[in-house]
N, C-alpha and C positions, 0 to 999 in steps of 0.2 A: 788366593794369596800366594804369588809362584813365589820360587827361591831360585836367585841365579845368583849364584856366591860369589862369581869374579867381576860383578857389578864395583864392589868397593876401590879395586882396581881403578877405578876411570870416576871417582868419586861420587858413586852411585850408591843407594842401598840395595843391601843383598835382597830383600823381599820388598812387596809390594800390593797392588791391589786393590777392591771396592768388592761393596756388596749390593746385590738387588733383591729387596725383597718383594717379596709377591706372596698376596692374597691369598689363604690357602681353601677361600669361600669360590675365589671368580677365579681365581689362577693370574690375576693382572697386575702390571706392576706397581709398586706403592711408592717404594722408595728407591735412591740410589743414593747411596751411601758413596761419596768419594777420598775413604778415609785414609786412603794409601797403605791397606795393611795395617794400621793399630788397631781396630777392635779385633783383628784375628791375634795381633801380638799380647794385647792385652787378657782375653780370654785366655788366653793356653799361659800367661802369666798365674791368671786367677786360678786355672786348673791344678795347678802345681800347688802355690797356696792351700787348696782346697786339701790334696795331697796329706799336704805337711801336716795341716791342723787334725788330721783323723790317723794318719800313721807314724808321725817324730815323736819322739817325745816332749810332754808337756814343756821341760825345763832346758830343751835345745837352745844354744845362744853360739854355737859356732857352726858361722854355713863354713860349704868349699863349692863356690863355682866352678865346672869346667868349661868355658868359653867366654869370649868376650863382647860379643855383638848383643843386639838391643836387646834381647830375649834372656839373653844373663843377667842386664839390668833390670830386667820389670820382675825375672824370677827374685829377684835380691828383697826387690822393693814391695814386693808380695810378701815373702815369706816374714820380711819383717812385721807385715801387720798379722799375722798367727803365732807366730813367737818370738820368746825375748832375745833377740839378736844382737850380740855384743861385740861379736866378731866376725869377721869374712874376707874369705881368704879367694884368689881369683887366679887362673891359671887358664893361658891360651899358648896357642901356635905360637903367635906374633905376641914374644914376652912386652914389646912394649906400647901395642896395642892394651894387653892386660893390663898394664904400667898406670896408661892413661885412663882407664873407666875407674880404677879402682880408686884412683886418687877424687876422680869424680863422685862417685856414688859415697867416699868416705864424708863429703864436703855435705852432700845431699841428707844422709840417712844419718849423721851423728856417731858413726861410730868407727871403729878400725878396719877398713880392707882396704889388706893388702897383695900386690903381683905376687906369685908364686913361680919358680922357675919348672919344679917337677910336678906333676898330678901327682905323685905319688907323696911326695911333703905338704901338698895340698888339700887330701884326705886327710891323712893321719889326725888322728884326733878330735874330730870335726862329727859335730852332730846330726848336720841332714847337708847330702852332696847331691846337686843339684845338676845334671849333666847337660848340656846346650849349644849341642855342635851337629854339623853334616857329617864326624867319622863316618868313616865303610870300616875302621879297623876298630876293636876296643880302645878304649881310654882307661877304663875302670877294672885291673883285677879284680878278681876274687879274692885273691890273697892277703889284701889292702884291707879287705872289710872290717871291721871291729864289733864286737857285742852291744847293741842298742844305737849304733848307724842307722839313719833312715837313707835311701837312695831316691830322687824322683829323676828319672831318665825321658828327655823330653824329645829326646833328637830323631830318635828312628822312625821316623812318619814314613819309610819306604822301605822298599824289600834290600835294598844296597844298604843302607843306613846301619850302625852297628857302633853303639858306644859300652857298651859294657859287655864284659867276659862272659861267656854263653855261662861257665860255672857257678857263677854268681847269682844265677836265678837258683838255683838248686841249692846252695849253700846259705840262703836268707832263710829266715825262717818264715817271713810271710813274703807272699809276692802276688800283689795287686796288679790288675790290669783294667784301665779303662771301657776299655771294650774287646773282651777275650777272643770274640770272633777276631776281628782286626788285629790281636798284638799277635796271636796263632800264624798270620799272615804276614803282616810285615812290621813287627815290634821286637823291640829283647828278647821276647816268648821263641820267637819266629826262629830267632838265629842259636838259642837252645834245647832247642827242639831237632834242627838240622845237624847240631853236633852232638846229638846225641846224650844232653844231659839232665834234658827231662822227657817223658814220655810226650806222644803228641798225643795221646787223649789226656792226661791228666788235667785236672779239674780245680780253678782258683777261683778266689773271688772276685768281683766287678765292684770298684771305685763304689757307684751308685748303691750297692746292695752294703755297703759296711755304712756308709750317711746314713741309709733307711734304716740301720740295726737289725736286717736280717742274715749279714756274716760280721764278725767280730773282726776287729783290726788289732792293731796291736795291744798287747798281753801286758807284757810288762818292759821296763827300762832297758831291758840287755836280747832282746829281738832285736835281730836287723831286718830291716821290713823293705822291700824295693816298691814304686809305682811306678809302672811304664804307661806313658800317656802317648798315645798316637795322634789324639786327636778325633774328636767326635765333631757331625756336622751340627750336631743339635744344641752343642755350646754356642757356633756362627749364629744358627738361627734367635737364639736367647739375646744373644747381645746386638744382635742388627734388631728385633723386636722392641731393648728396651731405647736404645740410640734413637729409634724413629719415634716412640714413645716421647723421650724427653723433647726432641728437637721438634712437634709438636705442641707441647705444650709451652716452648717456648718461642711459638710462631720463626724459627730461624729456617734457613732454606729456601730456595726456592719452587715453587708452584705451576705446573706444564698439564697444560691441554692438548691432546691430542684430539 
C-alpha cells in the first residue's frame, strides 16, 4: 500500500494498492485482493482502536485529530466504536480541507467535530489525540500534554516521518510500542532515542503483551499513555485472511486457472 501524497494534487488518492495472499502450505497464490489500499487503511484504523480501548481512559469522549485524509476518518470512526465519543475536534495543513471531513464525519457519526485552526487548541483538553499525517517535523509538544491524555501516533512508518516531540516519549508516563524492534527503527521511539531523550536500550512494553495481560497498561485516569503504531505485517496478513475467508463463503469474485 504506497503513499504518494501529491497524488491529491491531480485528484488522486494519496495511497493505494492490493493484496496477494499466498498459501503458507504450497507458497501459491490464493487470492488477489484488488481493494485499493482499504483493508491496509482499515486495519491500521482498527489498530489504533485497539490502541484506545487498552490505553484511554474508560470515560474519554473528546478526540483531537491531527490530519485530515481517509485514515483521520476511519481513525475517528474506530475510536468511536471503544469509546463514548461526544466530541471531535480536527486540525490539518489545509484548514479547509479540515473544514470539509469534519463537517462530514459530524453528519456520519452523530456528534460534534469541528476544523480547528491550531494543534495546539486542538489538543487542549481532549482525551485521546490521534496523530495521522506524513510530518518529518513534530506536530505534537510535549508541553501540550495534559494528566490522563492518551496519544496513538499513527504516521511515522518511516525513518523521515516524525509527528510528535522526541520529549514527549519521556515525559508520558507509559509508552507503548507496536513493535519495539521497528518503532527503535523508524517510529517516535526512533526519533527519541536520536535526540537523546531516552536511552536506546531502554525497555517498554508491546501493544500485544498489555492485550495478553502480561504487562499492565494504563494505571489510572491522570497517566498519559502514548502508542506509536508503525505498522505490523501480520495485521495485512489477518485481514487479507479474513477478506478471502468471507468473500468465499460468499462465492463473490472471480475464479483463474492457470
Amino acid at each position: 500500500s504506497p503513499g504518494f501524497f501529491d497524488n491529491p494534487k491531480i485528484g488522486l488518492p494519496s495511497t493505494n494498492g492490493m493484496m496477494v495472499l499466498l498459501s503458507s502450505k504450497t507458497g501459491l497464490v490464493q487470492a488477489l485482493l484488488l481493494d485499493n489500499g482499504y483493508l491496509t487503511d482499515v486495519r491500521t484504523a482498527a489498530a489504533g482502536a485497539v490502541a484506545a480501548k487498552y490505553l484511554a481512559r474508560k470515560d474519554a469522549f473528546v478526540a483531537a485529530i491531527l490530519g485530515a485524509g481517509m485514515q483521520a476518518k476511519l481513525q475517528l470512526q474506530a475510536l468511536a466504536l471503544v469509546r463514548p465519543i461526544r466530541e471531535a475536534r480536527i486540525w490539518a495543513r489545509d484548514t479547509s480541507k479540515a473544514e470539509t471531513v469534519a463537517q462530514e464525519l459530524s453528519k456520519q457519526l452523530g456528534f460534534s467535530v469541528k476544523a480547528y485552526a491550531e494543534p495546539k487548541r486542538t489538543v487542549a483538553g481532549s482525551h485521546v489525540i490521534v496523530t495521522t499525517t506524513p510530518a518529518q517535523q513534530p506536530l505534537l509538544s510535549a508541553e501540550w500534554l495534559e494528566p490522563g491524555q492518551h496519544v496513538t501516533a499513527m504516521g511515522s512508518d518511516a525513518e523521515h516521518k516524525n509527528e510528535i516531540d522526541p520529549a514527549a516519549i519521556s515525559r508520558a508516563d507509559l509508552y507503548v510500542a507496536d513493535s519495539l524492534s521497528q518503532t527503535r527503527r523508524l517510529g517516535e521511539l526512533h526519533h527519541a532515542i536520536a535526540a537523546g531523550a531516552v536511552a536506546c536500550d531502554a525497555s517498554f512494553p508491546e501493544l500485544g503483551e498489555i492485550i495478553a495481560g502480561s504487562k499492565t497498561g494504563r494505571a489510572s485516569n491522570t497517566q498519559i499513555t502514548i502508542a506509536d503504531l508503525t505498522g505490523t505485517g501480520i495485521q495485512d496478513t489477518a485481514i487479507a485472511t479474513l477478506a478471502f475467508a468471507r468473500a468465499e463463503a460468499a462465492r463473490a469474485g472471480t475464479e483463474f486457472e492457470s
